[in-house]
C-alpha positions as CSV (number, residue, x, y, z in Angstrom):
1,X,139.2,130.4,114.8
2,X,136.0,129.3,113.8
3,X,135.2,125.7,111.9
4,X,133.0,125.4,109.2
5,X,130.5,122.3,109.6
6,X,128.9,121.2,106.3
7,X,125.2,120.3,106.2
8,X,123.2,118.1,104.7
9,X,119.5,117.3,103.5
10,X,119.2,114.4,106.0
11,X,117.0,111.1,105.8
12,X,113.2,112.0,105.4
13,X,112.2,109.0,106.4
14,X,109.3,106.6,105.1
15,X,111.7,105.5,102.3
16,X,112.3,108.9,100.7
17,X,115.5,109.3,98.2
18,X,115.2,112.8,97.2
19,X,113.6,116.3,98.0
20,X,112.8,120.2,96.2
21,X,114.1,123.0,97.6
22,X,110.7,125.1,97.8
23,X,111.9,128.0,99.9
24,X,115.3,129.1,101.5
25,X,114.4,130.1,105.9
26,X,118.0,131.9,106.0
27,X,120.2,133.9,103.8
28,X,124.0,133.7,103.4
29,X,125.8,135.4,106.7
30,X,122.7,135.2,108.5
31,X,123.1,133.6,111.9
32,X,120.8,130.8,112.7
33,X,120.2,128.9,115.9
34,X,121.0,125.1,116.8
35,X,117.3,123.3,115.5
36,X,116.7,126.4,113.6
37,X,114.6,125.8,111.0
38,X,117.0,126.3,107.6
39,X,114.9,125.4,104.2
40,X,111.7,124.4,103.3
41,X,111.6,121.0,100.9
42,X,108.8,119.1,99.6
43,X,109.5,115.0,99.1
44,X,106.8,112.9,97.3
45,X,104.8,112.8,100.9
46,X,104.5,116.1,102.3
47,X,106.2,120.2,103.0
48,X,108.9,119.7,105.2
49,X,111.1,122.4,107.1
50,X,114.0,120.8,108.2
51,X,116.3,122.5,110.7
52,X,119.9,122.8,111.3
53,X,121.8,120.9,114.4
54,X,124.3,123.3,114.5
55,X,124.2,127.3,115.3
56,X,126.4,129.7,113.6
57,X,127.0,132.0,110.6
58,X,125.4,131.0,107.5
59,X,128.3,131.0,104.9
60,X,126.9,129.2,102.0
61,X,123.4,127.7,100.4
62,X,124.0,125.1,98.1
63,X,121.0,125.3,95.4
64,X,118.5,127.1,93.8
65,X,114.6,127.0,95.1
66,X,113.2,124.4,92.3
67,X,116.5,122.2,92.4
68,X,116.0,118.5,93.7
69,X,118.2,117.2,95.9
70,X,118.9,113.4,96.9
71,X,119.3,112.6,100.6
72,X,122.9,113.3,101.8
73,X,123.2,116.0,99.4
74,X,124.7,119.2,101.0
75,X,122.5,121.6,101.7
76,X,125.0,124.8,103.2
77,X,127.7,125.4,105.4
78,X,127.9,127.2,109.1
79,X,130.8,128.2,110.5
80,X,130.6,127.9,114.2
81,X,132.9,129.2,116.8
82,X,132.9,133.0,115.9
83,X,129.3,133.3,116.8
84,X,127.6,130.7,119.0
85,X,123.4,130.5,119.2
86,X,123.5,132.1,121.9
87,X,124.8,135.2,120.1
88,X,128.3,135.0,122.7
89,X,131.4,135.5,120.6
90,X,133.9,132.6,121.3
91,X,137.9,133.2,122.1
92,X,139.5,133.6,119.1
93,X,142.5,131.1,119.1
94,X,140.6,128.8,121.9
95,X,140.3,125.7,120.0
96,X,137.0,125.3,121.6
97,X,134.5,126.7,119.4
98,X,134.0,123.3,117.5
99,X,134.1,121.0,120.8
100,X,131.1,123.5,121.9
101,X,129.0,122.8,119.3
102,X,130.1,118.9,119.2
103,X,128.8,118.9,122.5
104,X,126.0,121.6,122.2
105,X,124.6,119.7,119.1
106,X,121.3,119.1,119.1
107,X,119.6,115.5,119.0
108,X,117.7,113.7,116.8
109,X,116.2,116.7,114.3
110,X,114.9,114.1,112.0
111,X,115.0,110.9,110.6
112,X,118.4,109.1,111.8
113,X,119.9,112.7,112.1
114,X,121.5,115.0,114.9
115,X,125.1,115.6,115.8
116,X,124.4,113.7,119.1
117,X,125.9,110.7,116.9
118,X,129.4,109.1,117.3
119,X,132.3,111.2,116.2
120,X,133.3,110.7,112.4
121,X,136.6,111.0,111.0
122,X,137.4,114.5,109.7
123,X,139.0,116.0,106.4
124,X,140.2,118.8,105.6
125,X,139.2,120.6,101.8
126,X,142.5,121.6,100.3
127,X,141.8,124.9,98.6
128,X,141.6,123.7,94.8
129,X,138.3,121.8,95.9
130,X,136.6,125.1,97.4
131,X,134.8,125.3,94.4
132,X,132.8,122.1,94.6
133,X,130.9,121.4,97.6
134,X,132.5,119.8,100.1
135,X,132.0,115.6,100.8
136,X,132.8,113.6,103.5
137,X,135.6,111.1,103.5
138,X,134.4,107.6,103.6
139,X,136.1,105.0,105.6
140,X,137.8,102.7,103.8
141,X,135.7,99.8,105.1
142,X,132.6,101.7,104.2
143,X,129.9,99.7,101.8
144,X,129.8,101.1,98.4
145,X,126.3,102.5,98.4
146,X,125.8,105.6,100.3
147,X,124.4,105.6,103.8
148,X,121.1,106.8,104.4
149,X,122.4,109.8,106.4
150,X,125.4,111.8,105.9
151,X,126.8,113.7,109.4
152,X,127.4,116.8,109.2
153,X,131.7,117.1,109.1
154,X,133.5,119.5,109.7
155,X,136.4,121.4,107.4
156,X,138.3,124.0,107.1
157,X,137.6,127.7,107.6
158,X,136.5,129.0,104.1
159,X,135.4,132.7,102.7
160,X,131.6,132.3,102.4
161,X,131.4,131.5,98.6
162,X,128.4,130.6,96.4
163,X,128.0,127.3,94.9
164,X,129.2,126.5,91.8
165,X,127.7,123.1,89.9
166,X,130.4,121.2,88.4
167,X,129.8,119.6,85.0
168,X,130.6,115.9,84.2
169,X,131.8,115.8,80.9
170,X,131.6,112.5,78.9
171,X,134.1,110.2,79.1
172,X,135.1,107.3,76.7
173,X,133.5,103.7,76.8
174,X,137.1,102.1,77.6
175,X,137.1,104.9,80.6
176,X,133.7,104.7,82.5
177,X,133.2,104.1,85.6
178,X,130.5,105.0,88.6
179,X,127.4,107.2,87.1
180,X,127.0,110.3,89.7
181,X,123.6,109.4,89.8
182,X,122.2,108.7,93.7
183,X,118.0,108.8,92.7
184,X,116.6,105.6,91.2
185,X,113.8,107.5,89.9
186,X,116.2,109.5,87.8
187,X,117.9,105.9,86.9
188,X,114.2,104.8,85.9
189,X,113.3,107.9,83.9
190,X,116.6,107.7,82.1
191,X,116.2,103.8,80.8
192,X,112.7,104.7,79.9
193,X,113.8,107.4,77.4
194,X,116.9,105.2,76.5
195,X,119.5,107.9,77.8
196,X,122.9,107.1,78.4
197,X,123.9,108.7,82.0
198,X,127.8,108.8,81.3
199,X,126.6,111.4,78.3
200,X,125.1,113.9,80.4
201,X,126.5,117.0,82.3
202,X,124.9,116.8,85.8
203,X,123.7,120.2,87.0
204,X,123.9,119.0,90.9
205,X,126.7,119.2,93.7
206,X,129.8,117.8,92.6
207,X,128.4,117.0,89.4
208,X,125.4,114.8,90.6
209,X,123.0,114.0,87.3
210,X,119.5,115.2,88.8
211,X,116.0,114.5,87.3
212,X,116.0,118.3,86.0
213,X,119.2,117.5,84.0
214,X,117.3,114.1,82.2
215,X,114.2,115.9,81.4
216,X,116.5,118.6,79.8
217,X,117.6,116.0,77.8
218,X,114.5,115.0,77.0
219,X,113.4,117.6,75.5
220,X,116.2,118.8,73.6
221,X,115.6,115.5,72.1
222,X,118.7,113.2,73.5
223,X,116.3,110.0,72.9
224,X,116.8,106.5,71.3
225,X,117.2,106.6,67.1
226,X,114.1,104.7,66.5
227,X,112.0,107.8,68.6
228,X,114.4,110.4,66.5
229,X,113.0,108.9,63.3
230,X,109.3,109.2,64.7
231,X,107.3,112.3,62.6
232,X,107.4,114.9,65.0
233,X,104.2,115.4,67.3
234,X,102.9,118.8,68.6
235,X,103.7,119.7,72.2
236,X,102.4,121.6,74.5
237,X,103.5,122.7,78.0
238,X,105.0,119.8,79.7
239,X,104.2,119.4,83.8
240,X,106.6,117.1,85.8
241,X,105.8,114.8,87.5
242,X,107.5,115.4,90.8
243,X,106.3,115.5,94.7
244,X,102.3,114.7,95.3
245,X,101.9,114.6,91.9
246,X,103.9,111.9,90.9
247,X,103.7,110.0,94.0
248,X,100.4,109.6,93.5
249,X,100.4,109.2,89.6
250,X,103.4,106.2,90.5
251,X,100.6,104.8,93.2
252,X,97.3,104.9,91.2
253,X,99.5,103.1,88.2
254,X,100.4,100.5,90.4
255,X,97.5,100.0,91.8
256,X,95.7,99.3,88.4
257,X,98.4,97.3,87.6
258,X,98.4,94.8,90.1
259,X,95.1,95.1,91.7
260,X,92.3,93.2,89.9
261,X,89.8,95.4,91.2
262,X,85.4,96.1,91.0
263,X,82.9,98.1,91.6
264,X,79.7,97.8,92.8
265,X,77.4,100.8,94.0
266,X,73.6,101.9,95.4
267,X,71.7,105.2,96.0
268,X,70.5,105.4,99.6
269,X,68.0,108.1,100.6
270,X,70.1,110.1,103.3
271,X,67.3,112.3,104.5
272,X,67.5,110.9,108.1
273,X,70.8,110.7,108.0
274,X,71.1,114.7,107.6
275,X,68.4,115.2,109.7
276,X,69.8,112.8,112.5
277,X,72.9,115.5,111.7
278,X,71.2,118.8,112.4
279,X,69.6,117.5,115.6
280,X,73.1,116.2,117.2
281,X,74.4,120.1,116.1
282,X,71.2,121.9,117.6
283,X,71.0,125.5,117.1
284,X,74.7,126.4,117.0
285,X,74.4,129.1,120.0
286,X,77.1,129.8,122.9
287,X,78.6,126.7,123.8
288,X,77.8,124.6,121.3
289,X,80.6,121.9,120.5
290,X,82.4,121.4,117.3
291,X,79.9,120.3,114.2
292,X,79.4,116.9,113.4
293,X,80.8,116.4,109.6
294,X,78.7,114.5,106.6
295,X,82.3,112.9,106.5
296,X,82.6,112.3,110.0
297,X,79.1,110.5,110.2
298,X,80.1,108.2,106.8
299,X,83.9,107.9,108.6
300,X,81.7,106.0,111.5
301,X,79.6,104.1,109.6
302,X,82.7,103.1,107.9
303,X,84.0,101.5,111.1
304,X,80.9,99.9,112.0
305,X,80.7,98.3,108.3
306,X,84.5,96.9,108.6
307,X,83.8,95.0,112.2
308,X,81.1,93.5,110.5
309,X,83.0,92.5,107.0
310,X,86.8,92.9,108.2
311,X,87.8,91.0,104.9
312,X,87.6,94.1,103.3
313,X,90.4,95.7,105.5
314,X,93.1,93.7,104.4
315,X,96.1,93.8,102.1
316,X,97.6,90.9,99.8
317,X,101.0,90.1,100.5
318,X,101.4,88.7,96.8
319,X,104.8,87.0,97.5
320,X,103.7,84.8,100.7
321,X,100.5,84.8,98.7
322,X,98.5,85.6,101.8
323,X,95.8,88.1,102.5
324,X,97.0,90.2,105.6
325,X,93.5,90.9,107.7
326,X,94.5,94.2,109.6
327,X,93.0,94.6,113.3
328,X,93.1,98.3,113.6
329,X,91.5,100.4,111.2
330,X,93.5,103.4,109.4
331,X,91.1,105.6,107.9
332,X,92.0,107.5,105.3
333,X,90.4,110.5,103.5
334,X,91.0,111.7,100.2
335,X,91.6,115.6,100.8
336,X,92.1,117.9,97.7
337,X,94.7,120.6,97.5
338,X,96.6,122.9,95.6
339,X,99.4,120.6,95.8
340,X,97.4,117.8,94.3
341,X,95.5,114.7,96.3
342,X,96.9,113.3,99.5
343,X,95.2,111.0,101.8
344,X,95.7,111.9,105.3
345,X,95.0,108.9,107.8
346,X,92.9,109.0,110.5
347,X,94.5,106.4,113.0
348,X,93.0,104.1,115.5
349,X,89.1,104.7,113.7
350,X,87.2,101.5,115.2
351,X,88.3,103.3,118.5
352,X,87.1,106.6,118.1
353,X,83.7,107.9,118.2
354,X,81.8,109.9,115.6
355,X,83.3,113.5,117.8
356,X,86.6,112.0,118.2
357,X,86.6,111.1,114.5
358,X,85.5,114.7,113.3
359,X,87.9,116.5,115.1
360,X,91.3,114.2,114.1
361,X,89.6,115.0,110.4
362,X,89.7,118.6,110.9
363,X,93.0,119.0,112.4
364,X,94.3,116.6,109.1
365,X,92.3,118.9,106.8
366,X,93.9,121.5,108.1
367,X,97.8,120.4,108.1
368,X,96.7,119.2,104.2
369,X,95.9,122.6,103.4
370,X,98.9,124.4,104.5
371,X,100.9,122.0,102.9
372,X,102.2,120.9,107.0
373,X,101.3,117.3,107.0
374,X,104.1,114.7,107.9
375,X,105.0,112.3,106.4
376,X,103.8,109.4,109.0
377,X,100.2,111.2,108.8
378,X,100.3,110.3,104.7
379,X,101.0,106.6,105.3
380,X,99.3,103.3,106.9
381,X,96.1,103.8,105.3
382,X,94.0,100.2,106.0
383,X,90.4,101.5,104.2
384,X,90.0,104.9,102.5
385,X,86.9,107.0,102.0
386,X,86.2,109.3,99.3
387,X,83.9,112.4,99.1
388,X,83.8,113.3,95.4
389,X,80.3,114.6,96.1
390,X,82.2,117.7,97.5
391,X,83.1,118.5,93.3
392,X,79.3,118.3,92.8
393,X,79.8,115.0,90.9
394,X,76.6,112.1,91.7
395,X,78.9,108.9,91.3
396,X,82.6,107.6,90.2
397,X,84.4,104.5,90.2
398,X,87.4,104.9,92.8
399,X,91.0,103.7,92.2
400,X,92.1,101.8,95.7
401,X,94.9,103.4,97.3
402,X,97.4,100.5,97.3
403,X,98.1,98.6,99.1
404,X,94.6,98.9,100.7
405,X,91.7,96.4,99.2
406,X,89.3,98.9,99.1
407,X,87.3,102.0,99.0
408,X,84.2,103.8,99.6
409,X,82.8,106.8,97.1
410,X,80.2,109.4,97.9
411,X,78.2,111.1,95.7
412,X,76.7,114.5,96.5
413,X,73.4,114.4,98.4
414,X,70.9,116.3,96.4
415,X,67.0,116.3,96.2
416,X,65.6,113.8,94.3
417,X,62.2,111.8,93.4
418,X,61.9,108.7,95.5
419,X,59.6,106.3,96.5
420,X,59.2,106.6,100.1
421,X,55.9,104.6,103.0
422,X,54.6,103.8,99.4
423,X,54.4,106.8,98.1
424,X,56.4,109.4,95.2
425,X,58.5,112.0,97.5
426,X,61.3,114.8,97.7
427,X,64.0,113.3,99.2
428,X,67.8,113.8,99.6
429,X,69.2,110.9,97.8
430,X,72.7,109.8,98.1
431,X,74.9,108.0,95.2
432,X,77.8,105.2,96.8
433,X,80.0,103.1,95.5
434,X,82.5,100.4,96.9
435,X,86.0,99.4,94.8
436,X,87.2,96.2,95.9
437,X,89.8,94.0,95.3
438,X,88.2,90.6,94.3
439,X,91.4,88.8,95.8
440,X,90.4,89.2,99.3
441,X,86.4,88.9,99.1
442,X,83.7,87.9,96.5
443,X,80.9,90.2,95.1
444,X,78.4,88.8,98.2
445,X,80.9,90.2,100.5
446,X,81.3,93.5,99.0
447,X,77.5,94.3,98.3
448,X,76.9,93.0,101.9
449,X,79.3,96.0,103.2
450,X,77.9,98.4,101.1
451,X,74.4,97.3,101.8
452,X,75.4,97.8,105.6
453,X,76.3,101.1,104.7
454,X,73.2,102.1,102.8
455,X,71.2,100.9,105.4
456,X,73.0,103.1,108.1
457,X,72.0,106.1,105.9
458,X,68.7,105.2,105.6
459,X,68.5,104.6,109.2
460,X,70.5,106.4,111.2
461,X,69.3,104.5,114.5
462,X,71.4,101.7,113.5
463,X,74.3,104.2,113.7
464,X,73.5,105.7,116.7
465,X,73.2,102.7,118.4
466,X,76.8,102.1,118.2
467,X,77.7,105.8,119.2
């Protein structure tokens, strides 16, 4: 008889809560191998497939592509024992097909997850509760919050059914009690608009209140009396802001919040520098190596400029009230997408020459374009640079990616008049500019690094001396 093991969206790592349902891998009765990649999620970091530790028959999918999820959240059901990965049918009657796939589990798939992990207690679902989605029981000496990662459990043997959400209906003030609410973003969003949680009808498993649920109330206009009695205002299409997008909208707030940050920036001609470019890629024929970047070139200079001022890669650890100098440099890169700006990191920079450095930037590029980066390849960013010349843009004023103390902005390098041996000349002129957080340095510091910079532009034999 087979056993039906429920599964759930395990821990994401890097701190993440929650996660959208982008695009089901398998449908319902479909039979999936163990570490077979199940559903495709995106978290405020980066795309994510995550895959199954257990091989069987699919015989549910619990939510909708679109429909957020917090981590331990059940994602669907297998039942293993009638089919194994393998594709062998089990005994019927055996007993065994469950201790098989305890014991053919796979290991860590991500996070803190994989049915290698001790052996919880089991429960079984009595039949009323077939149309919820099944939990697993706590032990009673279990902390009240939830842990991290739920394991998967498994319960009885069930007709493969869909999922039906279970509304939460309001209860009375004398009556409340625990708000089925796991996210504090959705906590956040809700005290923001004054929104009493115990009022609300949660669209997720078991009832769970998800983010979807307080923006539909919202809008339907659930808000405080004193923003009732406002005039009303004219609205347009409204964009949440969920995944990239609001991780970075949450980052760049912060970061003007609690960063008291300047700017200071200088043209450089860069016509060496591009010439000093097209010599090191020759003609391009049969061969011929990988292309040095513009953004590889800068990423080195970068690295040089930070040995020489390493105040400026630092962080401020505001509660010890101490500035952090950071030996390694993290370079990041701002990278446009159609998923919004991320900032893959480039790690281990001041050890990496100017080839090394270009090719780690492709291969990110890449991963950032399909939407494939992970989530450790979005994070630990010590100094970023920033190539808004790329939009066709001359000069900007950078936000720093917190917790970082600064950044570097490029400007498009276009023909321009310039003085150059004393005389008026055509030259390829560069805009940059440095944001830097006056906490860990003072003006001389930061116009000395950006001077540096200039200067390696302008001359690239300063550069190439360090290649």
């Amino acid at each position: 008889m087979p056993q039906v093991f429920e599964f759930r969206l395990p821990d994401l790592g890097e701190g993440l809560t929650e996660a959208e349902i982008v695009r089901w891998l398998v449908e319902v009765g479909e039979v999936v191998a163990i570490d077979q990649p199940v559903v495709e999620v995106e978290t405020a970091k980066a795309m994510v497939e995550v895959p199954c530790p257990y091989g069987g028959v699919v015989t549910a999918r619990f939510g909708e592509e679109g429909t957020e999820l917090p981590v331990g959240a059940p994602l669907l059901t297998v039942a293993v024992g009638s089919v194994e990965p393998s594709g062998r049918t089990a005994e019927s009657g055996s007993g065994t097909g469950a201790a098989e796939a305890e014991s053919s589990g796979s290991g860590n798939v991500l996070v803190g997850y994989g049915t290698g992990a001790p052996p919880v207690r089991r429960r079984r679902v009595r039949p009323e509760g077939l149309l919820a989605p099944a939990t697993a029981a706590a032990p009673a000496t279990a902390p009240a919050a939830p842990p991290a990662f739920v394991p998967a459990v498994p319960v009885a043997p069930v007709a493969p059914v869909a999922a039906v959400p279970v509304a939460v209906a309001a209860v009375p003030e004398e009556a409340r009690g625990p708000v089925a609410v796991v996210s504090p973003l959705v906590r956040k969003l809700a005290r923001q608009h004054d929104l009493d949680l115990r009022q609300l009808a949660g669209s997720g498993p078991a009832g769970l209140i998800l983010r979807a649920d307080v923006e539909s109330a919202i809008r339907s206009g659930a808000t405080a009396p004193q923003e009732a009695e406002e005039p009303p205002r004219t609205s347009g299409e409204r964009v949440p802001l969920r995944g990239v997008r609001g991780a970075v909208a949450d980052k760049l707030a912060r970061s003007r919040r609690e960063i008291p940050d300047a700017t200071c920036w200088v043209d450089a001609d860069a016509t060496e520098l591009m010439a000093a470019r097209a010599a090191m890629n020759g003609d391009g024929g049969p061969g011929a190596g990988p292309k040095v970047s513009v953004l590889a070139l800068l990423a080195r200079i970068c690295t040089a400029a930070l040995a020489r001022y390493p105040e400026l890669n630092s962080t401020v650890d505001q509660e010890a009230r101490e500035i952090v100098r950071l030996s390694g440099v993290h370079l990041g890169f701002a990278a446009q997408t159609e998923r919004g700006l991320v900032v893959p990191v480039v790690r281990d920079a001041q050890a990496r020459n100017t080839e090394s450095i270009g090719a780690e930037i492709t291969r990110l590029t890449e991963a950032a374009r399909t939407g494939t980066l992970k989530p450790a390849e979005l994070t630990g960013g010590t100094f970023t640079l920033n190539n808004y010349g790329v939009f066709g843009v001359d000069g900007s004023t950078p936000i720093i990616n917190h917790p970082e103390a600064a950044m570097l902005g490029v400007g498009r390098i276009v023909p321009k008049p310039w003085v150059h041996e004393g005389e008026l000349a055509v030259r390829r002129v560069v805009q940059l500019s440095l944001t830097f957080d006056h906490r860990v340095c003072d003006g001389g510091t930061a116009g000395g690094f950006l001077r540096y910079v200039a200067d390696c532009v302008e001359q690239p034999a300063l550069l190439l001396r360090m290649l």
